[in-house]
N, C-alpha and C positions, 0 to 999 in steps of 0.2 A: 522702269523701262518704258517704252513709246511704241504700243501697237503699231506693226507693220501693217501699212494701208495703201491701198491702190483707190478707194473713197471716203469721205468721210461715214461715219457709222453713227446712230443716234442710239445711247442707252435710254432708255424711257420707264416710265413706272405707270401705273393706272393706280386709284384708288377708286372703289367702285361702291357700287348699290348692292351689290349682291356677287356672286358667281356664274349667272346666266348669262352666256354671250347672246343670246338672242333678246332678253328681256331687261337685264340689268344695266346701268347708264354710267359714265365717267363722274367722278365727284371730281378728282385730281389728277392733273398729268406734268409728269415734271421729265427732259427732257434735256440730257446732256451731249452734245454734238460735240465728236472727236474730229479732227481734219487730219488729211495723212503728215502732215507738217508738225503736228502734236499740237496745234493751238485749239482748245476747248471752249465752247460756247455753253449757256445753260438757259433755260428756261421754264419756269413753271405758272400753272395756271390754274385754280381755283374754279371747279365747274355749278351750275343749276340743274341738278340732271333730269330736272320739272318732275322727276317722281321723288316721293317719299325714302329717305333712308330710316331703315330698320333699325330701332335702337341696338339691337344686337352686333349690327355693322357699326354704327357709329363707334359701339364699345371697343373696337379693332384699333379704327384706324384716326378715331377724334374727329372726324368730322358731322356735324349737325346737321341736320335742316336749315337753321338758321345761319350757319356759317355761310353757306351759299346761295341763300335765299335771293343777295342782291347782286350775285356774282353773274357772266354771260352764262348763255346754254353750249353745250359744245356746237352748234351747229354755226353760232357769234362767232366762233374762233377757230373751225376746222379751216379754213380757209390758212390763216396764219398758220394753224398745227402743219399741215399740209407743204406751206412753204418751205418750212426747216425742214422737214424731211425728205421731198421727194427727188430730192439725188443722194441719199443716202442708203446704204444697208442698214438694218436695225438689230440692235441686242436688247438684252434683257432678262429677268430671273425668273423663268417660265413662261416667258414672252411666247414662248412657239405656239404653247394649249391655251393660253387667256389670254396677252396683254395683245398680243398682233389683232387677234381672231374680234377683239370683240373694242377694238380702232375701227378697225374694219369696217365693222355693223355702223360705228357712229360714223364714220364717214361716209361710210354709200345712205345712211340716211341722212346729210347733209348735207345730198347731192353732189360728193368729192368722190372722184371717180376713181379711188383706190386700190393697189392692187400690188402683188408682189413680184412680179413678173424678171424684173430688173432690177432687184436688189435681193440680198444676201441676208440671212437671219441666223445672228449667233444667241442659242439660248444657256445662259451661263450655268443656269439650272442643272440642265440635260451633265452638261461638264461635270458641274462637281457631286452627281450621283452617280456617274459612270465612274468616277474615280475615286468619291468618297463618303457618299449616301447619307449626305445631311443638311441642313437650314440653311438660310441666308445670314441667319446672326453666327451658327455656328460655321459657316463658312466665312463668314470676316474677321472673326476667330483666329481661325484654324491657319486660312491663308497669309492674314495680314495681320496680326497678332492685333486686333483690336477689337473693342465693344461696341456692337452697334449700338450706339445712341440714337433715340427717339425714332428707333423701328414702323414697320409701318405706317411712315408717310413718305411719299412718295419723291423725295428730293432726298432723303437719307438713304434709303432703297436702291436707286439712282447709282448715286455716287460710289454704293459698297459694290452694288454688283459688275461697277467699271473699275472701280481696284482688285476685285475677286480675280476676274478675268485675267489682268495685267500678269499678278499669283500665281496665277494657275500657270500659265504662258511661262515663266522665269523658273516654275517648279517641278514640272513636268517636261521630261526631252521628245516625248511621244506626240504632244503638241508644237506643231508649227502655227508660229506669228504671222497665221495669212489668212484672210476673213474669209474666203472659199472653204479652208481645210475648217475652219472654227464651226462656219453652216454645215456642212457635214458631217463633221461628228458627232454638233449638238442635236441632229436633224433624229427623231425617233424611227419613223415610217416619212415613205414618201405619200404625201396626199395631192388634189390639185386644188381641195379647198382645204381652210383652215381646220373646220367642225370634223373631219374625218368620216365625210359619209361618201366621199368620192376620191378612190384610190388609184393608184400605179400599177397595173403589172409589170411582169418581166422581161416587158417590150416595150413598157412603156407608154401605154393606151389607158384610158382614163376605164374605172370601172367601180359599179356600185358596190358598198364596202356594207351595206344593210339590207336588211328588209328579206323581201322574196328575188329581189335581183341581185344579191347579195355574188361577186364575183362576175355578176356579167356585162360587155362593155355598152358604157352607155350610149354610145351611137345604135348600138343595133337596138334597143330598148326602148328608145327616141323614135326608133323608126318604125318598130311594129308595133310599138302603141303608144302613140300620140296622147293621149288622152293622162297618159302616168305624167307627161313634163308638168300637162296644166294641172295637174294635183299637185306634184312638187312644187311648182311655184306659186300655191293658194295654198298650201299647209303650212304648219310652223316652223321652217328650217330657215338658217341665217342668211342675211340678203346677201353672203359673199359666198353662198351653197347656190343662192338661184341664180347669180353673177355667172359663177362658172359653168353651170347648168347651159345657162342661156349661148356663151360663147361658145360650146361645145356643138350648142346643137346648128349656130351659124356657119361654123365652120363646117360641120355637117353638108349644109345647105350650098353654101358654095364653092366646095368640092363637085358635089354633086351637078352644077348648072355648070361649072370649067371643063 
């Protein structure tokens, strides 16, 4: 079948240094573009992520130190990542909690002013636990009667979680073929960053989802004590947490001089 598209959509894979959106680096990103016309493009690239991978990690997913010792840094190649994506929505197999969240990081640290503002996020993941509460091998399985072969790298990954999808779509009647209804199903909670330290109410107003402001909205927070933003944005939280941080409190600002 041929995902119904109003844009092209990008399934993408990361292969990483670690689990830490804020600290850990891309080794691997591989990168299949759907157009709504059904023609597929593919892409992958081999990253430097200038820090150490843990042999523990390597044991995952095969990649060395040495493998990309002479490869670019993602920062050589954001620009190009950048290009194929930025009129696309994007998917992916828990894309929503890692692989978007911690792009993100490498891109606003590559001075790629990224964001999601104007694209759609189908996480396949989300899908097939809501329906059937298990793996990506065992969802390529399950769905598409196949073996994931050579698991764990990110171009194999890739390619199952854009047939997984397709599966799900042709097997379930409760699912409509429309990348909006796909982002909202997949979608957990509404956040307005990736990290979930900054939430939605039920009006719609951004509010802190931790700590001691835990629930309360962050313009007014912003505004009786100054002093919390510049801690926020000098402590450890993701540069796509003080991204948002930051625009909230502009708009803040020029509300207020209109």
């Amino acid at each position: 079948m041929q995902l119904n598209l109003n844009k092209p959509i990008c399934f993408f894979d990361l292969e990483t240094t670690g689990v830490n959106i804020t600290t850990d680096r891309i080794v691997e990103i591989a990168i299949l573009k759907v157009h709504p016309n059904g023609k597929e493009e593919s892409k992958r690239w081999l990253v430097n992520p200038t820090i150490p991978i843990p042999k523990e990690v390597t044991a995952i997913h095969g990649i060395s130190d040495e493998d990309v010792a002479d490869k670019p840094t993602f920062k050589e190649i954001a620009k190009e990542v950048y290009n194929l994506i930025k009129d696309s929505d994007l998917g992916g197999f828990n894309s929503n909690r890692f692989d978007i969240p911690l792009l993100a990081e490498e891109m606003l640290r590559a001075e790629v002013d990224f964001d999601m503002k104007n694209r759609l996020a189908v996480d396949v993941q989300t899908i097939f636990h809501k329906m059937e509460q298990r793996t990506l091998s065992a969802a390529y399985k399950f769905y598409c009667d196949k073996n994931l072969e050579d698991a764990h790298t990110a171009e194999a990954d890739t390619l199952a979680t854009y047939e997984v999808l397709k599966a799900q779509i042709a097997k379930y009647d409760d699912l409509e073929n429309d990348t909006q209804f796909l982002a909202e199903f997949s979608s957990r909670k509404q956040f307005a960053d990736f990290a979930g330290f900054i939430a939605y109410n039920k009006k719609g107003e951004e509010c802190f989802s931790f700590g001691k402001h835990k629930g309360k909205l962050v313009t007014e927070i912003l505004e009786n004590e100054p002093g919390y933003f510049g801690w926020l944005l000098n402590a450890d939280f993701p540069l796509y947490t003080k991204k948002v941080l930051t625009s909230i409190k502009l708009r803040s600002l020029n509300n207020k001089l209109g």
